[in-house]
KOLVEXPA-705426 format. One record per residue (C-alpha): residue in one letter; x, y, z. Coordinates in steps of 0.05 Angstrom, whole numbers, padded with zeros to 5 digits, always signed. Layout:
N
AXYZ/...
***
This chain:
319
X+03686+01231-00058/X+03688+01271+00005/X+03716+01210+00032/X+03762+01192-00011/X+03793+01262-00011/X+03796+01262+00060/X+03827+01188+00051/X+03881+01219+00013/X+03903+01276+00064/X+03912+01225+00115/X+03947+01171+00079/X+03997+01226+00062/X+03997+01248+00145/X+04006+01174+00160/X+04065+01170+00106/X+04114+01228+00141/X+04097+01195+00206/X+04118+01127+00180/X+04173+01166+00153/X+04199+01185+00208/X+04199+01123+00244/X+04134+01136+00284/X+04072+01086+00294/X+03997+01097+00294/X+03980+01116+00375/X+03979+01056+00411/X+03911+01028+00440/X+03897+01051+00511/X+03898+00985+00551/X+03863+00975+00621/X+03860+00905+00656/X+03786+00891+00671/X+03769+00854+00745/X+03733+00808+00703/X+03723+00784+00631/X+03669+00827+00594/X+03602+00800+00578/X+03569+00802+00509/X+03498+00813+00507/X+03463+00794+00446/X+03409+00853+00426/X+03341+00851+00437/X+03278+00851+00390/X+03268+00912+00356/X+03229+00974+00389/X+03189+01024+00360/X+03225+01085+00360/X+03221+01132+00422/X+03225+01212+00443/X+03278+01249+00485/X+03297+01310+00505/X+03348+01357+00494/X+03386+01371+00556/X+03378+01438+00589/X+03353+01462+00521/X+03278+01447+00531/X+03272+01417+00459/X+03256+01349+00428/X+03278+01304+00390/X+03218+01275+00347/X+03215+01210+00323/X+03165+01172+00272/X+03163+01103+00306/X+03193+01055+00262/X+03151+00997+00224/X+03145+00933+00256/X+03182+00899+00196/X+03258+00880+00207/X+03296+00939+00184/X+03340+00921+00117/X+03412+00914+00138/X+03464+00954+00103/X+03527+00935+00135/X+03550+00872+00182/X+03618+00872+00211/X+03638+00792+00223/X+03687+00774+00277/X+03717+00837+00251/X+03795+00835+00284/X+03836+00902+00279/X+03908+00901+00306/X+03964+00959+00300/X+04036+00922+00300/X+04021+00878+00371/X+03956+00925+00406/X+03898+00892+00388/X+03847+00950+00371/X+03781+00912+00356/X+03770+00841+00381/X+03720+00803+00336/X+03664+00845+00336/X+03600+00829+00294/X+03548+00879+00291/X+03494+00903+00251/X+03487+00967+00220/X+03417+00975+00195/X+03368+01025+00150/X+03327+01071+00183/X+03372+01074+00248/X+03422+01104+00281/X+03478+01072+00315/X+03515+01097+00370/X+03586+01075+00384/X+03608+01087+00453/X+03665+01070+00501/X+03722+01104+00536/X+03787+01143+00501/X+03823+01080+00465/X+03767+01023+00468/X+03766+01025+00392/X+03709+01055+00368/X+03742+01101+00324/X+03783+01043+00291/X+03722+01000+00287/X+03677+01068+00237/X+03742+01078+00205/X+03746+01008+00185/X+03674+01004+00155/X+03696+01041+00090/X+03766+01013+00096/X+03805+01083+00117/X+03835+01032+00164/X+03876+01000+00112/X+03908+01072+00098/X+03958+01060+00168/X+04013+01020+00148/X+04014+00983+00218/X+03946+00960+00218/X+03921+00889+00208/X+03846+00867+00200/X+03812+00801+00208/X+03743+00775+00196/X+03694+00811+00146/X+03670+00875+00131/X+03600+00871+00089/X+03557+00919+00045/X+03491+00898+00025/X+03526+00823+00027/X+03582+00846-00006/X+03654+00842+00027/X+03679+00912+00024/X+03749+00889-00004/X+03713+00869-00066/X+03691+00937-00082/X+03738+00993-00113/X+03758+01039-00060/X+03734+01096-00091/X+03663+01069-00100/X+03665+01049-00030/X+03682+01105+00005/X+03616+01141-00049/X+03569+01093-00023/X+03594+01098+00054/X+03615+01166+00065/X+03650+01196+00132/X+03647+01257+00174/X+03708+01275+00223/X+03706+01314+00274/X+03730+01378+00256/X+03695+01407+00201/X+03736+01407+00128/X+03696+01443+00071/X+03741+01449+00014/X+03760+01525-00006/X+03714+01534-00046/X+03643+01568-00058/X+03589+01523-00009/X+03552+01516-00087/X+03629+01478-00109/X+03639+01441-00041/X+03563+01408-00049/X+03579+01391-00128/X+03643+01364-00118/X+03626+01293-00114/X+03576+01302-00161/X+03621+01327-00220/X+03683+01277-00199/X+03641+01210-00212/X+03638+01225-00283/X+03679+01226-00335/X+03633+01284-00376/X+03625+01346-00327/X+03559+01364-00322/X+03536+01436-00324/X+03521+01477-00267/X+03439+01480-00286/X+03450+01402-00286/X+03471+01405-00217/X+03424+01456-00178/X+03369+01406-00164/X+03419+01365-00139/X+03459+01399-00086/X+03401+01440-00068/X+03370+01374-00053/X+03431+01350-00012/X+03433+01432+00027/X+03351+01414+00047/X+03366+01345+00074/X+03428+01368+00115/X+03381+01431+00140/X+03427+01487+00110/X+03390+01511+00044/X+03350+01561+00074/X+03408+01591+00105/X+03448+01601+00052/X+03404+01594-00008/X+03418+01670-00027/X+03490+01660-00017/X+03520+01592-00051/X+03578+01623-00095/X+03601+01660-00018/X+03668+01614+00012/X+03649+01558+00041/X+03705+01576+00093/X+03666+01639+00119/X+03605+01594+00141/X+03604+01580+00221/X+03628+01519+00248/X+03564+01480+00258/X+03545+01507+00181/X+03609+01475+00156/X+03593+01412+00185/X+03522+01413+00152/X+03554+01435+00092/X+03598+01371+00098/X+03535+01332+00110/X+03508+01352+00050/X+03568+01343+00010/X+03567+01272+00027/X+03494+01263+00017/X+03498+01291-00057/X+03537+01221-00082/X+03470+01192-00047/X+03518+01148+00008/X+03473+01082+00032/X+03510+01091+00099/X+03538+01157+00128/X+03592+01151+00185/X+03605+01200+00233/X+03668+01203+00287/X+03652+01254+00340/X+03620+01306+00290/X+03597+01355+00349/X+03660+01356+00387/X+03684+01414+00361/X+03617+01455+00361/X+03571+01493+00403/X+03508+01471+00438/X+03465+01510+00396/X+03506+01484+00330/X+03510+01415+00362/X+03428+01416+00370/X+03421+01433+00300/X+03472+01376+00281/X+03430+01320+00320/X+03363+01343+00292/X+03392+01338+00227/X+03420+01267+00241/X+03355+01245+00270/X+03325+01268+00203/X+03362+01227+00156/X+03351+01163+00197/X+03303+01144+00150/X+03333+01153+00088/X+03407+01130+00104/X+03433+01082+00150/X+03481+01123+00211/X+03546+01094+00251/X+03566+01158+00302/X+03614+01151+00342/X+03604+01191+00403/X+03634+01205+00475/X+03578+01246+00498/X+03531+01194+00533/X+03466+01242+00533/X+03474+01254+00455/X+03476+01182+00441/X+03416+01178+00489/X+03389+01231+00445/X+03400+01205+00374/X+03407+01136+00378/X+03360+01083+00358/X+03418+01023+00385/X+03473+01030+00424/X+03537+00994+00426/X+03586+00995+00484/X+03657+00977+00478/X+03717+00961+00514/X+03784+00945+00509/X+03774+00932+00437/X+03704+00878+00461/X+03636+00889+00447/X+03607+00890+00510/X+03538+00905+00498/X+03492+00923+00436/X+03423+00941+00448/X+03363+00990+00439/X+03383+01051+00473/X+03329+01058+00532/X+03353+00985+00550/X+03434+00998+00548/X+03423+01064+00584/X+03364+01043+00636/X+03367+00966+00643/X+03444+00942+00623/X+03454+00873+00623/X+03524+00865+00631/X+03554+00896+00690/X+03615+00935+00657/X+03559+00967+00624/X+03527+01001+00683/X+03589+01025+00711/X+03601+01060+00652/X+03537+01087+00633/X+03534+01114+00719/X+03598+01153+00707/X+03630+01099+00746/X+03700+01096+00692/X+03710+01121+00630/
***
């Protein structure tokens, strides 16, 4: 539902734009020296450690089993194009359980397009065109009602957007909007305190759920979000830049909490910061110009690229 409401705010946006005779931003477009190289990914790894740049902390992770993780989500020669700008240029990929994958790629490569199009927020910008296949758990995604959809992937943006409400009403919202009986507020409580523990914000306001959700700080909102989309119990939980807009203590607390839920949800983020996706990720894929350049465990895209766009970017060279 968190989603979906969000959906609905920006397919209005999109509508005054189109209203006044305006397009979606067109797609950044730089001519490479050479064609781009796709690397297939490797076998998988067994989870590794990192640490937290100039904050002396870790990032702790429980190796993974040596069983294939269950996939969630496949994009198939996915194709997005606004009006004539291509966006995303037949990119398959994986999106598995118990991992987190990083999108990454200069300002206008089409990462953003690509998350948005996994739980079809795409299809809200009346320019946009998609090819190829989108699929959940097998499933194309156009089969599925949009508003079930967007329940079972849910979406964080980057700027926090709790509802004004109490944080008790923000967390429940999904919860009481998928029925058509409204279930009492006792029914509820094991619920969203269940969704406050796994997004790491119970204990901090466990005395205080009927205060504004609105007077919470900015990395608290955007747990509160987290758990508001974890309440609806989402089999895959997208995130576009969700740290952006947040402080490096907040923006620790974020990635410890996204590194938690590996295991129980499967994670797209879409991030600019290289060292976060170095800190978070589990596989990494690069893109550019709207290609998929290279997908890969982490310690290989970062320390042993294959494809040589890749290293310049990942050195600072562009981007």
């Amino acid at each position: 539902m968190d989603s979906l409401s969000d959906a609905r705010g920006m397919d209005a946006s999109r509508q005054l734009l189109a209203g006044a005779g305006q397009l979606a931003p067109p797609v950044r477009r730089i001519a490479p020296e050479a064609p781009p190289t796709v690397v297939a990914a490797p076998a998988n790894g067994n989870g590794h450690t990192t640490t937290l740049g100039g904050l002396g902390q870790k990032l702790q992770r429980l190796p993974r089993e040596d069983t294939t993780p269950l996939e969630r989500m496949r994009t198939d020669r996915l194709s997005i194009a606004y009006g004539p700008k291509t966006a995303v240029n037949e990119v398959t990929l994986s999106v598995r359980q118990g991992e987190v994958l990083a999108l990454i790629g200069p300002s206008g490569c089409g990462k953003t397009t690509l998350l948005r199009s996994l739980n079809r927020l795409v299809d809200l910008t009346p320019t946009a065109e998609r090819g190829g296949r989108i699929l959940l758990d097998g499933e194309d995604v156009d089969s599925f009602d949009v508003t079930h959809l967007r329940r079972r992937v849910g979406m964080l943006f980057q700027q926090p957007n709790p509802f004004p409400m109490s944080i008790f009403d923000n967390v429940a919202y999904g919860l009481r909007e998928r029925g058509s009986k409204k279930p009492s507020r006792r029914a509820l409580e094991p619920a969203v305190t269940e969704a406050l523990r796994r997004a790491g914000l119970f204990e901090e306001v466990k005395d205080n759920l009927e205060h504004p959700a609105l007077a919470l700080s900015g990395g608290q909102q955007q747990r509160l979000c987290i758990a508001r989309s974890l309440a609806v119990e989402p089999e895959v939980l997208l995130l576009d830049e969700p740290c952006s807009a947040l402080d490096p203590i907040s923006t620790t607390t974020i990635e410890e909490t996204i590194v938690g839920l590996r295991g129980e949800v499967a994670i797209v983020i879409v991030t600019h910061n290289l060292q976060q996706a170095q800190r978070v990720a589990d596989h990494v894929a690069f893109m550019y110009l709207g290609d998929l350049i290279e997908y890969g465990e982490v310690e290989q895209v970062f320390h042993a690229p294959v494809a040589e766009r890749t290293r310049e970017y990942v050195s600072g060279t562009f981007g």
